[in-house]
C-alpha positions as CSV (number, residue, x, y, z in Angstrom):
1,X,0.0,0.0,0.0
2,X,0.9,4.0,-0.8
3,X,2.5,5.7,2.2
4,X,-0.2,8.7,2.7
5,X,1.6,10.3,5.4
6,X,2.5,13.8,4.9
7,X,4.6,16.3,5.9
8,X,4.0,20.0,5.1
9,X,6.6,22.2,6.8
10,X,6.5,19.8,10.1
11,X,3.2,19.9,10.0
12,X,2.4,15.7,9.9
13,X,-1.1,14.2,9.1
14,X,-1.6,10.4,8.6
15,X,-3.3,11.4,4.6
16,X,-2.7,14.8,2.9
17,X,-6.4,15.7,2.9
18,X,-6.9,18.6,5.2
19,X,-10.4,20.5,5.3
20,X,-9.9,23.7,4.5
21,X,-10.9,27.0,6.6
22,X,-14.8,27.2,5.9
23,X,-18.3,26.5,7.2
24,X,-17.0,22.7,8.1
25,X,-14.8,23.2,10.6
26,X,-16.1,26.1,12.3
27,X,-17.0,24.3,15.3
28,X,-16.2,21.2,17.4
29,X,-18.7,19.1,16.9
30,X,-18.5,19.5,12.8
31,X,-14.3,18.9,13.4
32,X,-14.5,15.4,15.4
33,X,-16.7,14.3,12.8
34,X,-14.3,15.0,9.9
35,X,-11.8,13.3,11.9
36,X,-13.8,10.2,12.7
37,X,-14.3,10.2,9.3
38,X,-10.5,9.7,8.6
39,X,-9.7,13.4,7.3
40,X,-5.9,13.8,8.0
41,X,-5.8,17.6,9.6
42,X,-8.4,20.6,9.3
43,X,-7.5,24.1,9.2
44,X,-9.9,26.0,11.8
45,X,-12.2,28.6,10.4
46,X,-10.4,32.0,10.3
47,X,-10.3,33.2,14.1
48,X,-10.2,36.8,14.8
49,X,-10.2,38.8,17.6
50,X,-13.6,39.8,19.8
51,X,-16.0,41.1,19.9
52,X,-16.8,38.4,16.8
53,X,-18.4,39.7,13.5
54,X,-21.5,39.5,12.5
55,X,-22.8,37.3,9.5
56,X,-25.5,37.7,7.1
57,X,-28.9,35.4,5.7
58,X,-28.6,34.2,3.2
59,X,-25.3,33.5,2.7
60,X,-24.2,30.3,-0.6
61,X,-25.1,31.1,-4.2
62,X,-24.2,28.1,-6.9
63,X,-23.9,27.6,-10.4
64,X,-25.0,24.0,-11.8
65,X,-23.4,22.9,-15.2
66,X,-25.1,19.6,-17.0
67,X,-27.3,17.9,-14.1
68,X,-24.7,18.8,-11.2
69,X,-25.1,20.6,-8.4
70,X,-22.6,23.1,-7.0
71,X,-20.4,22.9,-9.9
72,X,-19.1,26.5,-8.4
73,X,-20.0,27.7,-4.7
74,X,-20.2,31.6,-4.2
75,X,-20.0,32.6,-0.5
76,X,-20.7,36.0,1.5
77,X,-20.1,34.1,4.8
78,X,-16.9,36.0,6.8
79,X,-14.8,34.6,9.4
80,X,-16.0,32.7,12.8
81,X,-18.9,34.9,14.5
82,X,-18.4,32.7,17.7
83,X,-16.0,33.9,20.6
84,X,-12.4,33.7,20.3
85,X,-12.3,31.5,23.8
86,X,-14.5,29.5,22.7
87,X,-13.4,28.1,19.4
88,X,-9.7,27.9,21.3
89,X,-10.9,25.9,23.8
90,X,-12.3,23.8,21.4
91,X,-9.4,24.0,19.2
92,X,-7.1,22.5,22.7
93,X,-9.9,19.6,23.1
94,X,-9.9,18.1,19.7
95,X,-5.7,18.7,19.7
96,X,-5.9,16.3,22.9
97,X,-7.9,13.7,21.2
98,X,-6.2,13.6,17.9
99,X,-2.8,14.1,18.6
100,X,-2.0,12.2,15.3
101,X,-3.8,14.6,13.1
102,X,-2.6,18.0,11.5
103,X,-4.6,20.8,13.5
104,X,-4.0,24.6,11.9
105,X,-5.3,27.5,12.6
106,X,-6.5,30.1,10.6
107,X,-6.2,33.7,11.8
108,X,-7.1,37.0,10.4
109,X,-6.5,40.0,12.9
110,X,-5.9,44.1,11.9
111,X,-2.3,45.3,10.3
112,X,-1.0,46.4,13.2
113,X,1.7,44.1,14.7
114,X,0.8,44.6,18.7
115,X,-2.9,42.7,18.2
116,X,-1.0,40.0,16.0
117,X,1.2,39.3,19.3
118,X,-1.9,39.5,21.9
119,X,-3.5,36.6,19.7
120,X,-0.3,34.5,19.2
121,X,0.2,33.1,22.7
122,X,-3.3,32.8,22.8
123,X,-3.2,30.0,19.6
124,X,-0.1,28.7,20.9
125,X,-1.8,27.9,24.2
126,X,-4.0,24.9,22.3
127,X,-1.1,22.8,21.2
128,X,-2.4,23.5,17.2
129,X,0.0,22.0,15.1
130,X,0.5,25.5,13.3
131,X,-1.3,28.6,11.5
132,X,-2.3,30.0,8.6
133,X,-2.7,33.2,8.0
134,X,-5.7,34.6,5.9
135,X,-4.6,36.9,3.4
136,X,-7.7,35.8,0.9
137,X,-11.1,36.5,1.8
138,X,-12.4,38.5,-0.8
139,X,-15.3,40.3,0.9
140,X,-16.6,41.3,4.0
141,X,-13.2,41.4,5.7
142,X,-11.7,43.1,2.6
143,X,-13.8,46.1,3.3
144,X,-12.4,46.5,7.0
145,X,-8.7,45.9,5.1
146,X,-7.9,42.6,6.3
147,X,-8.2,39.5,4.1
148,X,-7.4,40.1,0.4
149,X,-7.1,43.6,1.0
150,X,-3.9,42.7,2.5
151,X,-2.8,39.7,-0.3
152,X,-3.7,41.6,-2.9
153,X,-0.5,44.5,-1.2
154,X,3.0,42.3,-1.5
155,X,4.5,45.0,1.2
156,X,1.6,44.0,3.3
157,X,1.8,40.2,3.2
158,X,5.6,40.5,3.8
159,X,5.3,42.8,7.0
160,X,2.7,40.5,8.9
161,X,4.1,37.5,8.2
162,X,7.4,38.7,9.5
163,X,5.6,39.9,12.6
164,X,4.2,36.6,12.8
165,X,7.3,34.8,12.5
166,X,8.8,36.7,15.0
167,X,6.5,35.9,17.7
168,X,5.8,32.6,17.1
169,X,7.2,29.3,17.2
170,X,4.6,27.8,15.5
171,X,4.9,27.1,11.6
172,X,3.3,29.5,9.4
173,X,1.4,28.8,5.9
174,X,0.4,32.0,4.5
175,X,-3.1,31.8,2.4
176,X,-2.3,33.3,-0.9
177,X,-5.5,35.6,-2.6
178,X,-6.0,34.4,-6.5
179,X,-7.4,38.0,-6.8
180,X,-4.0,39.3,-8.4
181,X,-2.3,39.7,-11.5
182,X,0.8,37.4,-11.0
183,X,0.5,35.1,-7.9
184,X,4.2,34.8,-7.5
185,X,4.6,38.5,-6.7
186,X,2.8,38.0,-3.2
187,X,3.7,34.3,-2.9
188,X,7.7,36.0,-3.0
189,X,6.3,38.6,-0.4
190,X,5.2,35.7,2.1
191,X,9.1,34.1,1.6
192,X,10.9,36.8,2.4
193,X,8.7,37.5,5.5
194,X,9.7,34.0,6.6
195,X,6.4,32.1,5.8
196,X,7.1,28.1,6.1
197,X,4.4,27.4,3.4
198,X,1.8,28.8,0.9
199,X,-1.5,27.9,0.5
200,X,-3.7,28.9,-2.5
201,X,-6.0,29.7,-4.0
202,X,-8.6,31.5,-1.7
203,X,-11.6,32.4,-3.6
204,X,-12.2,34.0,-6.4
205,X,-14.3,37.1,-6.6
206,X,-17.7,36.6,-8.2
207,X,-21.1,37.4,-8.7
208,X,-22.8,33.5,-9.8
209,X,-26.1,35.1,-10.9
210,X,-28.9,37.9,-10.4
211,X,-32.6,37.3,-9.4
212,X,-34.4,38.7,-12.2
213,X,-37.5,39.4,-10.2
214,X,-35.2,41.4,-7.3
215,X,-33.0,42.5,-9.8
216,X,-30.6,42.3,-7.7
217,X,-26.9,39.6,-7.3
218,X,-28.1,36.3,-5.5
219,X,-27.4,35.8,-2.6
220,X,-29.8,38.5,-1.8
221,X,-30.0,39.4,1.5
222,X,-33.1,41.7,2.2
223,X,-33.1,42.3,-1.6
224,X,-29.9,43.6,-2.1
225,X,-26.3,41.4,-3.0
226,X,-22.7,41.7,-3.2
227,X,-19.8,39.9,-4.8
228,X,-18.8,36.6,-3.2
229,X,-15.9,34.5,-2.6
230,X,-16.0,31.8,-5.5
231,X,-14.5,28.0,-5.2
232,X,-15.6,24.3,-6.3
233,X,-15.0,22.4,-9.6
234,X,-15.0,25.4,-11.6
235,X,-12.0,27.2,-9.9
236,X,-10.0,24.0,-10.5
237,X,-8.0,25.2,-13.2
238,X,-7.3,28.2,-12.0
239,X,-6.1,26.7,-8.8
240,X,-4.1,24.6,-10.8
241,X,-2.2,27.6,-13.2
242,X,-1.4,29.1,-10.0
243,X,-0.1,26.6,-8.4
244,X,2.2,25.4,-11.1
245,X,3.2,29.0,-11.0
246,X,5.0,29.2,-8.0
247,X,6.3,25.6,-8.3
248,X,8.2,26.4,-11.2
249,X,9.1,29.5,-10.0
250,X,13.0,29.6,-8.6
251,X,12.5,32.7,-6.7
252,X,10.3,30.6,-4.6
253,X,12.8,28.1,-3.3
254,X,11.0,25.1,-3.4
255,X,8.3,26.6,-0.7
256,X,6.0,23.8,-0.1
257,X,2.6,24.4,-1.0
258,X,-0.7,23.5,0.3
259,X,-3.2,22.7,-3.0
260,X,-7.0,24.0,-2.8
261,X,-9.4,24.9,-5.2
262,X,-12.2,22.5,-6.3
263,X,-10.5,19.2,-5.1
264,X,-13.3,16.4,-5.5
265,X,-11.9,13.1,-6.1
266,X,-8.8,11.1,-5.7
267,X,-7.9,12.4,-9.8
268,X,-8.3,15.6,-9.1
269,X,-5.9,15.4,-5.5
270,X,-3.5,13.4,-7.7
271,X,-3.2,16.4,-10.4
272,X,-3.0,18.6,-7.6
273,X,0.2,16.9,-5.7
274,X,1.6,16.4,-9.3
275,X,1.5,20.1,-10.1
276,X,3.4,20.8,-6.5
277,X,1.2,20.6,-3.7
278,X,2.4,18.5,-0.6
279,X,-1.0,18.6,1.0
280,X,-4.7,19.0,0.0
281,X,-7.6,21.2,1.3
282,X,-11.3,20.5,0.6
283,X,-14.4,22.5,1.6
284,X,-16.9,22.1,-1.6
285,X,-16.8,18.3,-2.0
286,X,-17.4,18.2,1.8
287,X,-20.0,20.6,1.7
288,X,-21.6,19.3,-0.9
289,X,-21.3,14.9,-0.4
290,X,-20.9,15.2,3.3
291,X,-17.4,14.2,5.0
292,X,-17.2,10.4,4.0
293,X,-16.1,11.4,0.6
294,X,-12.5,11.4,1.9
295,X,-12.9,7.7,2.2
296,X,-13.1,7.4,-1.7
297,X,-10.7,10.4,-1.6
298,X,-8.0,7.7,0.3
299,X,-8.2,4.7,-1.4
300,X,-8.5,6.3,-5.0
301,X,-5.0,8.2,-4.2
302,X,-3.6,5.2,-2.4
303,X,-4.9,2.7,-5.9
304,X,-3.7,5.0,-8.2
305,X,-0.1,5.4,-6.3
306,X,0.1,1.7,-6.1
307,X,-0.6,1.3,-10.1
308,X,2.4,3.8,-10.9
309,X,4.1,2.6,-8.3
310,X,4.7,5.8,-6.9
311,X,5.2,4.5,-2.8
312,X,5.2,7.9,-0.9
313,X,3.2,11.7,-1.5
314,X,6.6,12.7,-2.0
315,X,7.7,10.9,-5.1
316,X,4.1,12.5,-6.6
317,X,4.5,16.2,-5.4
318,X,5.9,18.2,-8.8
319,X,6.1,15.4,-10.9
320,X,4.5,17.7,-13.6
321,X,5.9,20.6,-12.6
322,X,9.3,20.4,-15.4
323,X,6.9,19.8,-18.2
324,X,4.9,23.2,-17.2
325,X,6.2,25.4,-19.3
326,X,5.8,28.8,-21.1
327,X,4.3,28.5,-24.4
328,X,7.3,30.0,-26.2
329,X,8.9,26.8,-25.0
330,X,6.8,23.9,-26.7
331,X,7.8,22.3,-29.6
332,X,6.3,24.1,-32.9
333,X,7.3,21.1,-35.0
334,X,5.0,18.5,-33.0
335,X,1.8,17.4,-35.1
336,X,-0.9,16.0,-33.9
337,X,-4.2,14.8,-36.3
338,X,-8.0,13.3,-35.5
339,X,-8.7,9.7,-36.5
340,X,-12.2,8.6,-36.3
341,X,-13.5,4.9,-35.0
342,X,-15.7,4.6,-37.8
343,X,-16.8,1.8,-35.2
344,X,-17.6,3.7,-32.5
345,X,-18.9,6.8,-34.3
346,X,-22.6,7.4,-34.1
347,X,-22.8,9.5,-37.1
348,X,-24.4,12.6,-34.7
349,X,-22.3,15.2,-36.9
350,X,-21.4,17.3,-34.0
351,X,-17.6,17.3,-35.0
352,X,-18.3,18.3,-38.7
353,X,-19.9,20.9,-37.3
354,X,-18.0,21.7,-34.9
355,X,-15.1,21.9,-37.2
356,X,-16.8,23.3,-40.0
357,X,-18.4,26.6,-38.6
358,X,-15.8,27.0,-36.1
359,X,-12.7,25.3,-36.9
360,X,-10.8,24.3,-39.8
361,X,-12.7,22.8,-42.2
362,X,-11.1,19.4,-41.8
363,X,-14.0,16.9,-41.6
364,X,-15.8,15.9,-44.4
365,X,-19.3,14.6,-44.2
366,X,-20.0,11.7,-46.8
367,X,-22.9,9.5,-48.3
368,X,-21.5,5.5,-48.1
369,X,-23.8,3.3,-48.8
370,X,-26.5,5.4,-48.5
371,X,-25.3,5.9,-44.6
372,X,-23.4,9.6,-42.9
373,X,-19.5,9.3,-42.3
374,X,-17.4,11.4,-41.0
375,X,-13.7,11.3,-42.0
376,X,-10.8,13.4,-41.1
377,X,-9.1,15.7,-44.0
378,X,-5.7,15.4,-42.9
379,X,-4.2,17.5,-44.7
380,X,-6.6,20.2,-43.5
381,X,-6.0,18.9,-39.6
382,X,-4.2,21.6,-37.3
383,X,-4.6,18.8,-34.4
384,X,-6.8,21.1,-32.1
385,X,-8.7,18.8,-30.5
386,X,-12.1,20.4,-31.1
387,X,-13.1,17.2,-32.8
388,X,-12.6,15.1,-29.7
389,X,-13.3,17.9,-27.2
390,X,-16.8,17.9,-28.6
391,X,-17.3,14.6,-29.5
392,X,-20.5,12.5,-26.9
393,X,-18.6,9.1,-27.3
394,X,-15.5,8.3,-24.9
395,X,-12.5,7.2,-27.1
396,X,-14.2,7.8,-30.6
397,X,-11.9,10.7,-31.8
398,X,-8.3,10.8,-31.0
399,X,-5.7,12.7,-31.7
400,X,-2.6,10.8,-33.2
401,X,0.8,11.7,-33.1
402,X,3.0,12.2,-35.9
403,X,6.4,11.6,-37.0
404,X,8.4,14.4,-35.4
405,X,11.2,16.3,-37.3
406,X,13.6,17.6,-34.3
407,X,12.8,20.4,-31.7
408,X,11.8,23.8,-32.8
409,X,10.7,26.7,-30.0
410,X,9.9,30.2,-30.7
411,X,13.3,31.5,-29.2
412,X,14.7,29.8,-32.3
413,X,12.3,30.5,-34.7
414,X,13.6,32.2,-38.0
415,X,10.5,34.5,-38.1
416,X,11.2,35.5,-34.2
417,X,12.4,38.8,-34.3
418,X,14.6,39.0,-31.6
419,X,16.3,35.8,-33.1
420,X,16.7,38.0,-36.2
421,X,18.1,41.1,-34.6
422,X,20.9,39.1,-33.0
423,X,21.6,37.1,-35.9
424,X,21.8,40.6,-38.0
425,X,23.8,42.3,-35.0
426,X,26.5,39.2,-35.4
């Protein structure tokens, strides 16, 4: 069997699946349950100073896509509205009971270092395995300048988690906003102020619809909205650019990285780890399927790991991380064209037309026999993968590899012109 254990910054867990900071694990009771149910750590809902703040009703908007629910969650919901004593308390009872299992918490306090010190020893006090420090959420909090107000300001995310680090022995993961330009330029911010780990992405600001008949962003609350905090399947790939992003990126030293952002299944934790996480938060899936899905979550990973023959997380973390590259770096001689499975094809058309009003002509639709076929012109194929993209039957299309003449990138293309200016200046 696959060695689950992991190891993010000192920070052990039996299983890299942590619940994230979120509705789940805003309370004991919710907690102990997620741990019965064989999650490897939690990260604490974002604690932050008294009196607590106040939350709002309603709260979840969603966006369904083909028959399933919650394809993308949109929150208003800010940090923990119970009293800071109490969810530490709580915090030191579950420590004591799962001593095995990775207990973070997450904090959120004003910039000013003196209130980041009070609430330090405070944390410490519980025997939490270490913090993380909410630089993400995009509303409520943003508007009193904590939150992503701060992540979205490098300068700020390097000054309190420096402060942090100063007064704390406790290892630090600082929550990276995706609400930026280049997530790098604040990931750097968090290393040079010390941080022990990243984690990303928070959510996404969004608005996931508008009732038509309020005429006003759902969720309404007393007929007005505002612009949410967006996460589930949809933000997976953009959880997964930005992570490769500061995998790849040498400034960042190697900083282990915590994965979120629409994890639902063992494939999708797998593609996570390979693109440089070391360990894995969830709070849709759980949300949504309840907190036994990390069962399926576990052995899925741990079947798939045993098939490669991958035997630790370790030997899976950036294993796609060298083959993410920029684009001027892929091969411009590699070729790529659509064969059919005449067997398999169903004759529905959709890839003729697919190709043919939006593509490259390369398709032709034919009378055999007095039956539709759809072949591939070739010549006329650019290997997009429309075709197959597009295409209702698994394995009809697919996209062959040709015969590849040598290496070509556009550094060393003739048309480059930068190529040109040095060949002409030799």
């Amino acid at each position: 069997m696959a060695d689950l254990r992991c190891d993010l910054a000192g920070i052990r867990s039996p299983n890299p699946f942590w619940l994230a900071s979120a509705p789940p694990t805003d309370k004991e009771y919710n907690v102990r349950r997620a741990l019965e149910a064989g999650w490897g750590g939690v990260v604490w809902k974002t604690l932050g100073e008294d009196p607590p703040v106040v939350n709002v009703s309603s709260r979840y908007g969603a966006i369904g896509f083909e028959g399933r629910r919650m394809s993308g969650l949109n929150n208003i919901e800010l940090i923990s509205d119970r009293p800071l004593a109490t969810n530490l308390a709580e915090i030191k009872a579950v420590k004591r009971d799962y001593p095995d299992r990775a207990i973070i918490v997450s904090l959120m306090v004003p910039c000013e270092e003196d209130r980041w010190k009070a609430i330090l020893p405070l944390v410490e006090e519980t025997g939490a395995d270490g913090l993380e420090l909410n630089f993400g959420c995009p509303h409520g909090m943003s508007e009193r300048n904590m939150g992503a107000a701060v992540g979205q300001v490098p300068e700020y995310v390097e000054m309190v988690t420096r402060w942090v680090k100063q007064n704390t022995r406790m290892p630090v993961i600082v929550k990276l906003t995706p609400n930026v330009t280049n997530i790098v330029v604040p990931g750097q911010a968090a290393r040079r102020g010390g941080a022990d780990a990243v984690s990303l992405i928070n959510t996404i600001q969004s608005v996931t619809g508008v009732n038509l008949d309020l005429m006003a962003p759902e969720p309404t609350v007393d007929g007005k909205g505002t612009h949410g905090g967006y996460c589930g399947p949809a933000v997976k790939p953009v959880a997964l650019r930005m992570i490769g992003d500061i995998a790849r990126d040498p400034t960042m030293g190697g900083i282990p990285i915590s994965g979120i952002g629409g994890i639902s299944n063992w494939r999708d934790a797998a593609e996570f780890l390979a693109m440089g996480s070391t360990s894995l938060q969830v709070c849709t899936a759980a949300m949504h399927y309840g907190f036994r899905i990390v069962e399926d979550m576990i052995s899925g990973l741990s079947n798939w790991m045993d098939e490669k023959g991958y035997a630790r997380i370790s030997e899976v973390t950036g294993r796609a991380v060298p083959n993410y590259v920029p684009w001027n770096q892929l091969n411009m001689k590699f070729r790529t064209i659509a064969a059919i499975d005449q067997d398999l094809c169903i004759k529905c058309g959709l890839c003729h037309i697919a190709c043919e009003d939006t593509s490259h002509q390369s398709i032709a639709k034919l009378r055999v026999d007095g039956a539709r076929r759809y072949e591939v012109i070739e010549d006329e194929c650019v290997g997009c993968n429309l075709c197959a993209l597009v295409c209702p039957v698994s394995g009809c299309i697919e996209m062959k590899p040709q015969p590849t003449d040598g290496v070509l990138t556009w550094p060393d293309h003739p048309a480059n012109p930068l190529r040109r200016a040095v060949e002409d200046a030799q």
